[in-house]
C-alpha positions in Angstrom: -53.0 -55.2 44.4 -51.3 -55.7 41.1 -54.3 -53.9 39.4 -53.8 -50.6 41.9 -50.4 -50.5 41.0 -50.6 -50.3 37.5 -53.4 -47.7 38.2 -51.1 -45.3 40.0 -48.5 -46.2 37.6 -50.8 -44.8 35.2 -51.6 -41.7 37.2 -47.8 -41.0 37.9 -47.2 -41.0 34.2 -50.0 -38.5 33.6 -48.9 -36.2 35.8 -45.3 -36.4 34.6 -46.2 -35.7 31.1 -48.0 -32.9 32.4 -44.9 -31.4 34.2 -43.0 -32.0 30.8 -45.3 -30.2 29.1 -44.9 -26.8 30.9 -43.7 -23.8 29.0 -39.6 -23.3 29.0 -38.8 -20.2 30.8 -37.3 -17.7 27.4 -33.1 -17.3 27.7 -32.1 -13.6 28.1 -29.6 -13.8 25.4 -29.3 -16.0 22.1 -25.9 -17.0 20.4 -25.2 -16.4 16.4 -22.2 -18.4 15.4 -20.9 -16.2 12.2 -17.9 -16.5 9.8 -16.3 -14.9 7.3 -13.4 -15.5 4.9 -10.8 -12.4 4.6 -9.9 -12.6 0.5 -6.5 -11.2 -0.8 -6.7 -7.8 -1.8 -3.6 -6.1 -4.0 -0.3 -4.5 -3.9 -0.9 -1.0 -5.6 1.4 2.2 -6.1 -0.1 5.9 -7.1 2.3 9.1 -8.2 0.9 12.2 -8.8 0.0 12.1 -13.2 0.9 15.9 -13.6 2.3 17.3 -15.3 4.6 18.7 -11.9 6.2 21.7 -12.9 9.9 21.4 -10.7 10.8 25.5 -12.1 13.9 26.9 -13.9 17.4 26.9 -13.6 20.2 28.3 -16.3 22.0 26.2 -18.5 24.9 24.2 -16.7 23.0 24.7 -13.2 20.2 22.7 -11.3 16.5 22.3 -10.8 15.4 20.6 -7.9 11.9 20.0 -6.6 9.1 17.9 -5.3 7.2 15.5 -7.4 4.2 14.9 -4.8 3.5 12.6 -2.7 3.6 8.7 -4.0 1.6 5.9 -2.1 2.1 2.1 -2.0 -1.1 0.4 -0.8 -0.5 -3.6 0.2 -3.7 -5.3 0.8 -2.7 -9.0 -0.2 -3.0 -9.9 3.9 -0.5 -13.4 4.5 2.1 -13.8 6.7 4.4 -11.3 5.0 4.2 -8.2 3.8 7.1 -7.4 1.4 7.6 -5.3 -1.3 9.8 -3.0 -3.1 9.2 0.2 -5.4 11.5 1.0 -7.6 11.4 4.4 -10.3 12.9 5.3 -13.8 12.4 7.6 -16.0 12.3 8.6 -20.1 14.6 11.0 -21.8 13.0 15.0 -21.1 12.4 16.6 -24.5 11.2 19.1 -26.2 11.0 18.8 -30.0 14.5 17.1 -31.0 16.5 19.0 -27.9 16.9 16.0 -25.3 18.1 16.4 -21.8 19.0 12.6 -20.7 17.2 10.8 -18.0 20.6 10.1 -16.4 20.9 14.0 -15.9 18.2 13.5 -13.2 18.8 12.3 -9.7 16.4 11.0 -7.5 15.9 10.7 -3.6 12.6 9.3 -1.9 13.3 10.7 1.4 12.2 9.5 4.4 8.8 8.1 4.4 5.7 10.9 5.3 3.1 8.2 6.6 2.8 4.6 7.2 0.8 1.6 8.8 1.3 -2.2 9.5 4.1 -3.7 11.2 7.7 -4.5 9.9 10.5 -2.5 8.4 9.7 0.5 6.3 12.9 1.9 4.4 13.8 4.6 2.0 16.0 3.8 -0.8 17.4 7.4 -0.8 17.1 8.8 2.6 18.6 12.2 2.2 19.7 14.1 -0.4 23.2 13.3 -0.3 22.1 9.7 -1.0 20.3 10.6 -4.6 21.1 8.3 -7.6 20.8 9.1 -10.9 17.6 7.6 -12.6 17.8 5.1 -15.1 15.7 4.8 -18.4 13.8 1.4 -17.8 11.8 -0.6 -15.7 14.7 -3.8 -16.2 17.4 -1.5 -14.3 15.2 0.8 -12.7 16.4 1.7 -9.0 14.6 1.5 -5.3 12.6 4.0 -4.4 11.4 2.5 -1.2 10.7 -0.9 0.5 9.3 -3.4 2.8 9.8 -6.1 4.7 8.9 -8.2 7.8 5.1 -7.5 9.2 2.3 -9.5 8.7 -1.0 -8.5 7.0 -1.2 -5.1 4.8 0.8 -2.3 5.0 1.3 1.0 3.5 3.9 4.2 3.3 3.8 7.6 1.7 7.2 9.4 0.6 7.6 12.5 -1.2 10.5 12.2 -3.7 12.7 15.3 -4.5 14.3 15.4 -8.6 17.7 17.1 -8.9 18.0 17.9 -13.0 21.1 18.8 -13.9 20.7 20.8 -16.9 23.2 21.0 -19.2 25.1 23.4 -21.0 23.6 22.7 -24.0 20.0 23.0 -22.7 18.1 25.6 -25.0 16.8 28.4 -22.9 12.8 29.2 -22.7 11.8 25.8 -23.7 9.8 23.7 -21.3 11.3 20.1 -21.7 8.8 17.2 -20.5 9.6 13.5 -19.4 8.0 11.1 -17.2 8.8 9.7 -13.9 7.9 6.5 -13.4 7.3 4.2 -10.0 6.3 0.1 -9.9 6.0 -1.9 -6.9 6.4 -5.7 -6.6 
């Protein structure tokens, strides 16, 4: 009896490995587990190069004009998005004739595009608001700014330059300076 039991012990395990061995029936779907690390990109400002020609104007009168459309691009990603863009500008000349930077005013306007959360603000939002430029980057004032939002963000503005030209401004000379805009 001992003998016939270890005989369809035997048997029983045969047949078990043969019901192991079947086949698995194929899934319908297979999983991918896939990561990726997001890298911090850069805070960025672009201005029209020119040269922007803003028109004419008689001596002891005004020019005002457009300068295009200027762009801050903030990719750095993070739990804030802040920044702030600030402009100045050099002494317009021509030959040893110099109309001062502080002769020119400056408003940003209200922004033309943006994207990304928070608050988006012009530092001049009309024209009554316009400040006179200054000539370096040390006391240079804001253009426009950012704050609150997480992730990237960006605005557009189209600033407007009021040059006062004075009465001492030779006539028929086209006087050149530049206009500049930095973000931090």
């Amino acid at each position: 009896m001992g003998k016939r039991f270890a005989a369809l012990t035997s048997a029983g395990a045969g047949a078990l490995l043969f019901i192991l061995a079947v086949p698995a029936v194929a899934e319908n779907n297979a999983n991918t587990i896939v990561t990726f690390t997001v890298s911090p990109g850069t805070l960025d400002i672009t201005a029209p190069t020119g040269p922007i020609n803003l028109g004419s104007a008689a001596p002891a009168s005004s020019i005002t004009g457009q300068i295009g459309p200027v762009s801050v691009s903030d990719t750095r990603g993070g739990a804030s998005s802040v920044w702030t863009a600030t402009v100045f500008a050099t002494d317009f000349t021509v030959g040893s004739l110099t109309v001062p930077f502080a002769a020119v005013q400056y408003w940003s306007g209200p922004e033309t595009a943006t994207t990304g959360g928070g608050t988006f603000t012009p530092g001049q939002p009309t024209a009554g608001d316009a400040v006179a430029l200054t000539g370096t980057a040390g006391t240079a004032v804001t253009a426009f700014s950012h704050t609150g939002g997480t992730g990237g963000s960006t605005a557009t503005w189209n600033p407007t330059l009021i040059v006062n030209v004075p009465i001492t401004a030779e006539v028929g000379t086209d006087y050149s300076g530049t206009v500049t805009h930095q973000v931090a």
